[in-house]
C-alpha positions in Angstrom: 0.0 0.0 0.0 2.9 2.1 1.0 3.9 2.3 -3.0 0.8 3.0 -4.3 0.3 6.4 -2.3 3.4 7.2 -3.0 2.7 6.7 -6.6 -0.3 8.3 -5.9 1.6 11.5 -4.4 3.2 11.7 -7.9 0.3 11.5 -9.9 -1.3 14.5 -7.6 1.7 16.6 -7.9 1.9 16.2 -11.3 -1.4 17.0 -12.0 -1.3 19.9 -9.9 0.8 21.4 -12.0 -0.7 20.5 -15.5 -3.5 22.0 -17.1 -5.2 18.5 -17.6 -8.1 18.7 -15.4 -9.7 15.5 -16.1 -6.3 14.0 -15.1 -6.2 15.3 -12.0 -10.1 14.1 -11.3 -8.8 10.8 -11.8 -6.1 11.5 -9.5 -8.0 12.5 -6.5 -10.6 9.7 -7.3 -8.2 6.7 -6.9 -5.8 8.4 -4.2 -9.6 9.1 -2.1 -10.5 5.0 -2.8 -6.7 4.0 -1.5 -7.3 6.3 1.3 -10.7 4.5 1.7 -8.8 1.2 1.9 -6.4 1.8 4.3 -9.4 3.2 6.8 -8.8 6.9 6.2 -13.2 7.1 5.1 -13.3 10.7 6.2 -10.5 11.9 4.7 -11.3 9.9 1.4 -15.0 11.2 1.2 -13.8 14.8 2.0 -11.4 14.2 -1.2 -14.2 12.8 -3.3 -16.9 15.6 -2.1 -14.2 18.6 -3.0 -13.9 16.9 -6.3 -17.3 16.5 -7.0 -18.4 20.3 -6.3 -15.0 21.2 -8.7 -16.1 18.9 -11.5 -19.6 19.9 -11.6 -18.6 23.8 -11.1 -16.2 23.2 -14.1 -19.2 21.1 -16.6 -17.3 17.7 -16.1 -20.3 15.6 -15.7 -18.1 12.6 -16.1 -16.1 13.3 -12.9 -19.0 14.7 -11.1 -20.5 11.2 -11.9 -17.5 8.9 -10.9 -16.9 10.9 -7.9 -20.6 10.5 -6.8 -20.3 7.1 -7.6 -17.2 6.2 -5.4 -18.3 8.4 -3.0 -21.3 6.4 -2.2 -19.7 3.1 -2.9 -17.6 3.9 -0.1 -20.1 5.0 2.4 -21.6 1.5 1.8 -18.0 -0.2 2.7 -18.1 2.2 6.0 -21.7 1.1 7.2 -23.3 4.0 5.6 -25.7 2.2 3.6 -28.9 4.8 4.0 -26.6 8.3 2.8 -24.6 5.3 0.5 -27.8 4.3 -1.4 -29.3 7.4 -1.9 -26.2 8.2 -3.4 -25.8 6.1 -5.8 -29.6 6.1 -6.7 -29.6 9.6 -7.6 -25.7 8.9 -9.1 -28.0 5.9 -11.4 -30.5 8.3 -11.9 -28.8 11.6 -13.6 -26.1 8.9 -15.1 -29.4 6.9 -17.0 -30.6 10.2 -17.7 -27.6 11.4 -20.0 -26.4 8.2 -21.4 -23.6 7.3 -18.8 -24.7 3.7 -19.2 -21.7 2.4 -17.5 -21.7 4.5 -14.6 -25.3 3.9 -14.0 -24.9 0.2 -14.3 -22.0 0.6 -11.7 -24.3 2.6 -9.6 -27.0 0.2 -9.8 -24.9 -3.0 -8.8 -23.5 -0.8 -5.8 -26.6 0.3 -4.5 -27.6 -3.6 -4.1 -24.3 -4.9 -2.5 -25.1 -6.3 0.6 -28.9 -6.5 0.9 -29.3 -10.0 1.4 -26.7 -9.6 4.2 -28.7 -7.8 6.7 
């Protein structure tokens, strides 16, 4: 784990100093799910909530998507599952609603882990 935030670290600072916006979403996105994985939750939903408001301020609906989407998929992971599904139902939603097929199927499949488990 300890490689890939270093690796990570690059990416950010790189990015930080690009004009490639969309890189840098993907940045934040996978260093918020590594922070997610190594029990850091706040700290990776404060990432992925900052990068959500910047993508949709700047028109990426992509990014506002996928940041929406692992967002919620990691409330679910950290018992969450009420704020987590609503998430990702509204993620599905606005996702089904301009053609982000993928990201709505993702949402979908999210929003249903662990109902049988209860």
């Amino acid at each position: 784990m300890k490689d890939a935030q270093q690796t990570i670290a690059l990416a950010l600072s790189l990015c930080a100093r690009g004009q490639n916006r969309g890189a840098r979403f993907d940045a934040e996105i996978v260093d918020a799910q590594a922070k997610s994985r190594s029990g850091s939750m706040r700290e990776a939903l404060k990432i992925l909530e900052n990068a959500h408001s910047q993508a949709a301020q700047s028109g990426y609906l992509f990014y506002t998507l996928e940041s929406g989407l692992a967002a919620g998929e990691i409330e679910i992971s950290s018992g969450q599952t009420t704020g987590g599904r609503s998430r990702l139902q509204a993620i599905q939603k606005e996702a089904s609603g301009k053609s982000f097929l993928l990201i709505a199927r993702k949402a979908q499949a999210a929003s249903q882990k662990d109902i049988g488990t209860r």
